[in-house]
N, C-alpha and C positions, 0 to 999 in steps of 0.2 A: 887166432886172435881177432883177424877182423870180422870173420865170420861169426863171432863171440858180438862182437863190438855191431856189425849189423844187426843179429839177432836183439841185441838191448833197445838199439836203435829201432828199429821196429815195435818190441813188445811197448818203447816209450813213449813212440808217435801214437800205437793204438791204445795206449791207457790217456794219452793226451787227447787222443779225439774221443774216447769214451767220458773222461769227464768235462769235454765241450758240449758235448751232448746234453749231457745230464746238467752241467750250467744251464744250457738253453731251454732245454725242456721245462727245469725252475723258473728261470725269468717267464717265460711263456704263460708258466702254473698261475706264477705270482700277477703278472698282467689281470689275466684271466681273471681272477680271482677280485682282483682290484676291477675291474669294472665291473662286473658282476654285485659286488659293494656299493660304488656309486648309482647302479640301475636301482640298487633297492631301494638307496636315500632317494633319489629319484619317484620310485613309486610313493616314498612315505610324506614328500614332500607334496607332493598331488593331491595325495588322500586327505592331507591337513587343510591344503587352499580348498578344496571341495567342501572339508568338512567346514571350512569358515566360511566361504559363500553360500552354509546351508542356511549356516546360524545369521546369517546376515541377512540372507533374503527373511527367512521367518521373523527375525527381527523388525525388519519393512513394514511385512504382512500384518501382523502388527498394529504396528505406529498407522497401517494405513487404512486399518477395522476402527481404531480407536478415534482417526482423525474423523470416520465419516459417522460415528457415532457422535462426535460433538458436533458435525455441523449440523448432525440429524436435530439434536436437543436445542442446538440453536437455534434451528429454524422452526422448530412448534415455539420456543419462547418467543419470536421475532413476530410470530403469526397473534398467536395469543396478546402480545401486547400494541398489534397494529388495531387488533378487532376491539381491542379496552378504548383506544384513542379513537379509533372511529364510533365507539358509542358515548364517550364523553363528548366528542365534538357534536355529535347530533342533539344530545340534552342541551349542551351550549349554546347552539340556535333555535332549539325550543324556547329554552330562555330568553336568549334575546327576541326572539317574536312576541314571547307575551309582557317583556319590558315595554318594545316600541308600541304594543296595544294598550299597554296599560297607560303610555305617554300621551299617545296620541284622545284616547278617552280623555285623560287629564286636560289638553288642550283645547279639545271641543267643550268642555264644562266651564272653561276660562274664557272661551268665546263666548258662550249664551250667559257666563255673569256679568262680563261687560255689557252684553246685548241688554239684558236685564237691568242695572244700572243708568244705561243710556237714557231706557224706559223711562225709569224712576225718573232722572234727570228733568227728562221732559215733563213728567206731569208735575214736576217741583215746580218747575218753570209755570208751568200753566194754573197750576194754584198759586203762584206769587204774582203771576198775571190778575187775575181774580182778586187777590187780597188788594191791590193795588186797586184796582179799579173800586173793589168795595171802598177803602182810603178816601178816594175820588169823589164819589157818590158822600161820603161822608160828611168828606170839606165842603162840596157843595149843597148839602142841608145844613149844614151847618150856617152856613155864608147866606143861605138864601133866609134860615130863621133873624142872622143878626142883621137883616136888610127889614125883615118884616117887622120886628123889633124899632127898628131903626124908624121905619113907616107909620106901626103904630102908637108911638111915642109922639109923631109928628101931628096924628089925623085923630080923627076920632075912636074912639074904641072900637073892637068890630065884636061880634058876639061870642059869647063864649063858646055855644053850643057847636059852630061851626067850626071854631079853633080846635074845639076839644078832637071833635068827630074828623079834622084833618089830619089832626096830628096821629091821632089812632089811625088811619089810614095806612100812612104816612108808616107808623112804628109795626103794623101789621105786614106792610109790603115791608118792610126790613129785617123782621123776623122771619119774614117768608123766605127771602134771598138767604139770613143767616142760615136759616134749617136746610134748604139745597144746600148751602158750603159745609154745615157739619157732614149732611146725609153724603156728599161727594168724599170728606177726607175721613169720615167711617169706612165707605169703599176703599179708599184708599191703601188707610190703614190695614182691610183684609188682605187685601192682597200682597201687602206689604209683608205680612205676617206669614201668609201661606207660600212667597218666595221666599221668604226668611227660614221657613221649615224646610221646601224642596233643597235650598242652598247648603243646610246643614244634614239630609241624608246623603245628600251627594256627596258632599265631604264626606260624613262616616262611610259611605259606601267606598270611596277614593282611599280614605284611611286602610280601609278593612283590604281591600286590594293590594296596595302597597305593602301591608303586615305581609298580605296572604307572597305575595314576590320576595320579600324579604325573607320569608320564610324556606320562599322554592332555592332563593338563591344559596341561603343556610346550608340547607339538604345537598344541594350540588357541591358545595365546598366539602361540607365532611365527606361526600363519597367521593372526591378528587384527593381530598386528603388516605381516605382510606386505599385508594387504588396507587397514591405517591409512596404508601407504606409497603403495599405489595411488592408495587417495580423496586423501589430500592431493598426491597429484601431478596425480588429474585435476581437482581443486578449484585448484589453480593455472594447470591450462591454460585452466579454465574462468573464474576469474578476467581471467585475460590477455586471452582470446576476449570476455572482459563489457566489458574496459576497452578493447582495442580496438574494437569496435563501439560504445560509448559516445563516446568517439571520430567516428569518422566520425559518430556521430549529429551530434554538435556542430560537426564542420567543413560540414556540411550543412542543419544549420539556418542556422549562420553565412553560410553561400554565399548560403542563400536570404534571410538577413536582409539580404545583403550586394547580392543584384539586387534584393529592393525596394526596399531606398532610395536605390540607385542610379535606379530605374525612374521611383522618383516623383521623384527632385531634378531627372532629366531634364522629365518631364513639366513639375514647376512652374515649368523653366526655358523650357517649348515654352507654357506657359500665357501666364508672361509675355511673353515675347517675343511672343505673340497679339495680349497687353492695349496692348504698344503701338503695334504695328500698328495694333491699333483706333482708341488715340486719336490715332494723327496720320489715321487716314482721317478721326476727328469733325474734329479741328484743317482737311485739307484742305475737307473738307466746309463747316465753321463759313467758312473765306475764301472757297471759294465762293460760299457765300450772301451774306455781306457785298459781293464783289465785283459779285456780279448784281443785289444792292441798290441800289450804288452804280450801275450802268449802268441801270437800269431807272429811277431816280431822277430823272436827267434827263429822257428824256422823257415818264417817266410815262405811256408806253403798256405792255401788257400784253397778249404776244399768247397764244392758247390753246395752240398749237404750244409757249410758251417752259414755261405751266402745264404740258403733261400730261409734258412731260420732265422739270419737277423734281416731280412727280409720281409717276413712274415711279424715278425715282432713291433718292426718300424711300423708297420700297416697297422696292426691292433692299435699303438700309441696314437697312431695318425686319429686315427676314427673313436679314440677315448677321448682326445683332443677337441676332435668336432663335437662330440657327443657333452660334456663341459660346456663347449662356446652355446650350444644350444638351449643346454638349462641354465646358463646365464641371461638372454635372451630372454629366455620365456618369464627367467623369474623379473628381470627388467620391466617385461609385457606386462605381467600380472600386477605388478607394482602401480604401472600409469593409469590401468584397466580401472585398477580397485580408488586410486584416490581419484579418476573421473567422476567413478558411482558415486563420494563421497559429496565431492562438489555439489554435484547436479541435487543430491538429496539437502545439501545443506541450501542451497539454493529455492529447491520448493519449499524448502519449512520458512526461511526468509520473506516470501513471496505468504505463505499462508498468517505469518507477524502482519506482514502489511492489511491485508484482508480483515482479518481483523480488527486493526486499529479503525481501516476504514468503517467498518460495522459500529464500534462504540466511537465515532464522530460522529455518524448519523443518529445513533441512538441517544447521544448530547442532545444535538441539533434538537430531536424532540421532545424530550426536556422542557427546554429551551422554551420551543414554542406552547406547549402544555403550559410554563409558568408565566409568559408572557400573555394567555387565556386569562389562570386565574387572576393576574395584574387588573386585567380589564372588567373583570367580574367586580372586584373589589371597589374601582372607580366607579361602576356600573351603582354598586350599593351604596357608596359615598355620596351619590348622588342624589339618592333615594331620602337618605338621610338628611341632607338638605332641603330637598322640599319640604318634607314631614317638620323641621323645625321651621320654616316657612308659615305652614298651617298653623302649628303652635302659635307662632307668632300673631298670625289674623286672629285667633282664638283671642289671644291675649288683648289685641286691641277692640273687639267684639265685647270684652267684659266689661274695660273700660267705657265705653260707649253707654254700657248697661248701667254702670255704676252714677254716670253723668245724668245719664237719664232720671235713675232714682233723685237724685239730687235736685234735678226739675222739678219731679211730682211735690217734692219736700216745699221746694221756695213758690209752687204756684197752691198747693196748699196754705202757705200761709198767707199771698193772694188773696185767696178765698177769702177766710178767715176776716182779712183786712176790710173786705168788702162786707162780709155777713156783719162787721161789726156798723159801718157805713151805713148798712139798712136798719140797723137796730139804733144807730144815732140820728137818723134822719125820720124815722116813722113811730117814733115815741111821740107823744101827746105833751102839750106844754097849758098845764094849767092856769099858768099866770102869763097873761099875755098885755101888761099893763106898758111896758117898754119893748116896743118894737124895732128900736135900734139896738139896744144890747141884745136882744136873740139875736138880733141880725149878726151882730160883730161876734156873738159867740160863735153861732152858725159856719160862718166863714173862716172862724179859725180853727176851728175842726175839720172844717172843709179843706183847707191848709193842710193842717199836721195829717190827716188822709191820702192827700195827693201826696203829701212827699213820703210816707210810707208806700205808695203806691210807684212812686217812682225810683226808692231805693232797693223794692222786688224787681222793677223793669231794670232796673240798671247792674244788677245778681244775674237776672235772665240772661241778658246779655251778654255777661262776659261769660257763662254757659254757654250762650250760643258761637261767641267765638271760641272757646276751645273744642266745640261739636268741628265746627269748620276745621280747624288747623286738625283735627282726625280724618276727616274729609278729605283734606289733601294730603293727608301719609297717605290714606288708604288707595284714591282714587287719581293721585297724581297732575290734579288740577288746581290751577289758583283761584279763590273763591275771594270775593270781596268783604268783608270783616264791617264795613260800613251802613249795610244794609238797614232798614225801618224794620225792627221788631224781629224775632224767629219767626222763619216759616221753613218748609219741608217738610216731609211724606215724613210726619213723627204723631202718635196722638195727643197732642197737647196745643197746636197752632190755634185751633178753635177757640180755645177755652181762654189764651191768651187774647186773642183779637175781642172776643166777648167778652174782658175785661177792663181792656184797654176803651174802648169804644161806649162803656155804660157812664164814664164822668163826664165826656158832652152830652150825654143825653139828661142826667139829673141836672146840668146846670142849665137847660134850656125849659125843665120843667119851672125850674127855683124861676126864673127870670121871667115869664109866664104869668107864674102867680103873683109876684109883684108886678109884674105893668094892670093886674086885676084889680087887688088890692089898690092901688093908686088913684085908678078909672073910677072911684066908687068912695072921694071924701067926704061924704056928709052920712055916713052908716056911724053907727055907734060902735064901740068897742067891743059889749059882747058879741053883737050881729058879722063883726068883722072876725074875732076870733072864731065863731062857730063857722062863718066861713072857711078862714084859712084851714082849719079843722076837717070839715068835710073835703076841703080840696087837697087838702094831703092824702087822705084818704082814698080819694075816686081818681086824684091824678099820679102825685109819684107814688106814693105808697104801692099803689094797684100794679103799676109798671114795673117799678123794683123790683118787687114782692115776686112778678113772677118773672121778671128776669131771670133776677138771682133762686131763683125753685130750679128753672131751667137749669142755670149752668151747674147748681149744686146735685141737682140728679146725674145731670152730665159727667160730673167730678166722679160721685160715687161709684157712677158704671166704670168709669177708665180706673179708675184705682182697685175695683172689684178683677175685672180683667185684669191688670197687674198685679194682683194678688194670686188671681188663679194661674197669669204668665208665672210668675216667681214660684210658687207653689210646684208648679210643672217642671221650671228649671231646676228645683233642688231637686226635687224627686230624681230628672234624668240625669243630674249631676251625683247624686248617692248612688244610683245603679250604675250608672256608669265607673265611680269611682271602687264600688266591688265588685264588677266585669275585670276592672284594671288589678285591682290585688288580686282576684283569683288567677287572670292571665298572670302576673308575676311569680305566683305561688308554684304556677304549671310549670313555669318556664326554670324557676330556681331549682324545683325537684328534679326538669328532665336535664339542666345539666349536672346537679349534682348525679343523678345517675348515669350521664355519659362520663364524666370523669371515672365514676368507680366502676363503669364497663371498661375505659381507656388504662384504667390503671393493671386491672384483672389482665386484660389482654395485653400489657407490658409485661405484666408479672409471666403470664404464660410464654409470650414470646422470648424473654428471657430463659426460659426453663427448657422450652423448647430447642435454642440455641444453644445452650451447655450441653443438650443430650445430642443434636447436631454433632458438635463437634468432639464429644467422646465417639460417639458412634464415626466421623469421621478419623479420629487419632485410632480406633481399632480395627477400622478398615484400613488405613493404610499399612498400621503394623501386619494384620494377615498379608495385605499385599504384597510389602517387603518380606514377608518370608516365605510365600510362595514365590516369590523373583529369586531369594538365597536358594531356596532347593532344589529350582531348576537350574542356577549357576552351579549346583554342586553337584545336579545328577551327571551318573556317567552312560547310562542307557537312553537307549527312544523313550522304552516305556514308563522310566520316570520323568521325561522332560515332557508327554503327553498328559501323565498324568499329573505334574505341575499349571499346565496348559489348563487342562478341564478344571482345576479347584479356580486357577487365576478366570476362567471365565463364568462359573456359577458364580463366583464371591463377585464379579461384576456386574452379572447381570442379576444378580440376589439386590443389589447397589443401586441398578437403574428401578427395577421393581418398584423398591422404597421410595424412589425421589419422584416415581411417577403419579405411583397410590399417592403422596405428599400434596404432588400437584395439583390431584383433579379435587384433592379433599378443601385443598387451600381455593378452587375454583368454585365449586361446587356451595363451600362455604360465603364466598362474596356476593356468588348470584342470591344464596338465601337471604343477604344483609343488605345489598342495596335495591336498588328498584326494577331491576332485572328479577322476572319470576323465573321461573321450570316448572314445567305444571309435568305431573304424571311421572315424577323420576323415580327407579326400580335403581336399588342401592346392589341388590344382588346380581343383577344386570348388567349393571357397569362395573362392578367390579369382575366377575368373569370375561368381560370382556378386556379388560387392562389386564387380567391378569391371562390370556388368551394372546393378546399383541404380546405383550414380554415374550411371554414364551415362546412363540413365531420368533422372533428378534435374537433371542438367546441362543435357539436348536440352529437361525442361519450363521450367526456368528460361530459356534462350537465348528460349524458344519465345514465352513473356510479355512477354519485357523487348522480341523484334522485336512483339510485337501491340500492346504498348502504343505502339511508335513509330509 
């Protein structure tokens, strides 16, 4: 029986240690197994971080082809529109050089008319000198007949023949001196007339300069204006080009904000799902040990075979353990790693926002100063403008002068007249000479009602003459006396007045004459006296008169004939000139009617042009976004390559267009404003743009395959 009982006991312990064994050898299996398991999520989890720091760096690579393509495109716009401002601003001081020449010419013409003026001035002066002193001369024959008068009244009569032959002397050195006074203010008057001409080409020439500036200035505005239409259209394309690349910057930080947090929610979902792996292998482990507690417990033996297996076991668990804390760790590392890179990239793009702002504050700034140019241009021609109504204005008071003047010829015309009739009431013949007091008293009352028509044209003159002056002093800015004896000044009519003024002492010194003769001689009879008085009208005023007034009336004729051929002349160059001025209007109305329908045509095109813009840009961006969709949905290289290749022909197909666009929109400006090209070969430059693209495109494809 206990040999029975041994034998059980033994077959018991060896079926007990055989299925300790085979426990062991399982938990071992299963260990085994389970790490073997986590090495593999292990590898797969590597292989994923790999494969997202592939898609990330390419994604860089990228954003950092695409960044230096914009700065590239920037900086030929930035170049292109400093070289526009450096040639506007050099036209700008061409123009101001030939404003300040055209000022300063202006100036010097203002000096030599005042210089000129001065002239006149003075020789006004010096014939009023003259006129004076003739006055002079005047009073004193005068003074010195009514003394000899006076003498021969007292003494005996003196002879005729000597009186006569003195007086003719006498009226001969007086016409001698008037004929130098005409012959001097004929001089005068030429000169007067031939600086009256040079004054009036100089102005038209001053005019005609001023148009011709006006005109330059014109030209300059529409091509600032044309070059203001440029920059703000390529400042819009460049806008649009900012904000789309702004743009994909964001949809690609976003992607890439959008696979890290996808990458790590996975991870912490592959961590946990580790962690509990781990604790049901403690939980299987912890029963283990309990149950081999429990079996070992009974009978309290302990074999070395049962130690080194859970020995051996503890060690695997040990080093599954470390092996856990490790890719804890690493995926920690990769975690900090990855949102560093993220930082530092959101930080360069930050840094590249500011940069640019900086760029369009400078390209304000010139702006800025560009409109603060055409500012000054504008005042520049306001100014112009002003003088030009200045000139009108002298014109304007030039006519009046002219009109004043007619109005002289008119009132010393009837002068004339007054006096032609003077000579026809005094050198008429008087038949009946039986009462020599009532001729007399007629005589004198005609002589009367003479003078005072004679004095009512001097007193017309006069107030003619001061509204000459009060023109005088608008024009010349000096105060003139208004009181003065009679008109004088550098005008042709002074003569004709002083020889009219001056011929009623002379007939009343003849009349006074012939009666102290007449008197000298009472015992002649009536008819012997009559045929006297007769002959002596005759041989003395008569003779005198007669060709006084021949003199001034030929006088009269030639100045009125001259103003006829002056007036004659001025209408002529006032009708020429007034259809020089409509056909200039005529010019000027058709070239801006046909700039408007060029400005309108080229709205109209620009318009057309900008809807085809931006469909062509709505269908580039949709190819875009769908080659971006097919390479987020390839699962190979060779489709995310060949996503690659279409995304960068469809781009550089893109830059192509905007290039050809720009050199045609350049191209096109130098043919329109005053910039030429001589000898341009259209086949030429286009092979050659179409040569750079293609360089440009093969290095771009060339980086984005070496980065793959």
């Amino acid at each position: 029986m206990i040999a029975d009982k041994d034998t059980q006991l033994k077959q018991f312990t060896e079926q007990l240690c055989f299925f300790k064994d085979v426990l062991a050898k399982k938990d071992r299996v299963e260990s085994i197994l389970a790490i073997q398991r986590l090495e593999r999520q292990k590898d797969e989890l590597e292989q994923q971080l790999e494969k997202a720091k592939f898609e990330s760096q390419a994604a860089l690579e990228r954003l950092e082809s695409m960044k230096q393509l914009h700065e590239e495109a920037m900086g030929t716009s930035n170049n292109s529109y400093l070289e526009q401002i450096g040639a506007l601003e050099k036209l700008t001081l061409d123009l101001q050089s030939s404003l300040a020449s055209t000022v300063e010419r202006y100036r010097s013409l203002e000096d030599s008319t005042s210089q000129e003026k001065a002239q006149l001035r003075r020789d006004k002066q010096e014939l009023e000198r003259l006129i004076r002193l003739k006055d002079g001369e005047t009073g004193q024959r005068q003074a010195q007949a009514t003394a000899l008068e006076a003498k021969l009244s007292r003494s005996v009569p003196v002879d005729d023949e000597e009186l006569q032959s003195r007086q003719q002397r006498e009226e001969s050195a007086w016409h001698q001196r008037v004929s130098a006074l005409e012959h001097a203010l004929v001089a005068e008057r030429q000169n007067t007339a031939l600086f009256r001409d040079q004054q009036r080409r100089a102005i038209a020439m001053e005019q005609e300069k001023a148009v011709h500036a006006v005109e330059q200035a014109q030209a300059v505005a529409a091509e600032l204006a044309t070059a203001n239409i440029c920059l703000l259209e390529r400042k819009r394309q460049r806008e649009q080009e900012q904000h789309a690349f702004e743009q994909k910057l964001k949809e690609y930080a976003d992607r890439a904000k959008e696979q890290a947090a996808t990458t790590e929610t996975i991870l912490q979902e592959e961590v946990a799902s580790l962690k509990g792996e781990l604790k049901s292998l403690t939980e299987i482990r912890e029963n283990l040990d309990r149950a081999l507690a429990h079996a070992l417990a009974s009978p309290k033996v302990k074999s070395a075979r049962h130690q080194a297996s859970l020995s051996e076991v503890r060690a695997e668990l040990q080093k599954a353990k470390q092996k856990i804390t490790g890719l804890e760790e690493q995926l920690s590392r990769n975690g900090s790693i990855r949102t560093s890179e993220i930082d530092g990239k959101l930080a360069q793009l930050s840094a590249r926002e500011r940069r640019g702002a900086e760029d369009q504050r400078g390209l304000k700034k010139q702006r800025a100063d560009a409109t603060a140019e055409r500012q000054q241009l504008q005042k520049e021609q306001a100014e112009l403008d002003q003088r030009r109504e200045a000139q009108l204005a002298a014109e304007s008071k030039q006519k009046t002068d002219h009109k004043l003047l007619q109005q002289i010829i008119v009132l010393l015309a009837q002068r004339l007249q007054v006096l032609m009739a003077l000579f026809d009431t005094t050198s008429a013949t008087r038949s009946d000479s039986s009462d020599d007091v009532d001729i007399w008293r007629e005589i004198q009352r005609q002589w009367g009602a003479l003078r005072q028509e004679l004095e009512n044209v001097d007193w017309r003159l006069m107030d003619m003459r001061s509204q000459l002056e009060a023109l005088l002093f608008d024009l010349d800015g000096e105060q003139r006396s208004s009181q003065s004896s009679g008109f004088h000044g550098p005008n042709p009519f002074s003569d004709a007045v002083a020889a009219g003024r001056d011929t009623v002492p002379v007939a009343e010194q003849l009349k006074v004459s012939r009666l102290l003769r007449r008197l000298s001689c009472p015992g002649e009879s009536l008819e012997s006296r009559a045929r006297q008085v007769e002959a002596e009208e005759h041989e003395t005023f008569a003779l005198a008169l007669a060709r006084e007034m021949t003199a001034m009336k030929d006088s009269y004729e030639r100045q009125l004939e001259e103003l006829r051929a002056e007036l004659r002349k001025t209408q002529q160059r006032r009708l020429v000139t007034s259809q020089r001025l409509r056909a200039e209007l005529a010019t000027e109305r058709r070239r801006s009617q046909r700039a408007a329908a060029q400005l309108s045509e080229r709205i109209v095109e620009m318009e057309a042009a900008l809807v085809a813009q931006e469909k062509a840009l709505a269908a580039a961006q949709t190819q875009q976004q769908a080659i971006l969709d097919q390479h987020a949905a390839a699962t190979s290289d060779d489709e995310r390559q060949r996503a690659l290749r279409e995304l960068a022909e469809l781009v550089g197909s893109d830059q192509r267009r905007r290039e050809r666009e720009r050199i045609a929109k350049l191209l096109t400006y130098c043919g329109a404003s005053s910039v030429t090209v001589e000898h341009r070969d259209r086949t030429v430059e286009q092979e050659a743009v179409d040569e750079v693209l293609h360089r440009t495109l093969k290095l771009t494809c060339e980086n984005e395959l070496g980065a793959l």
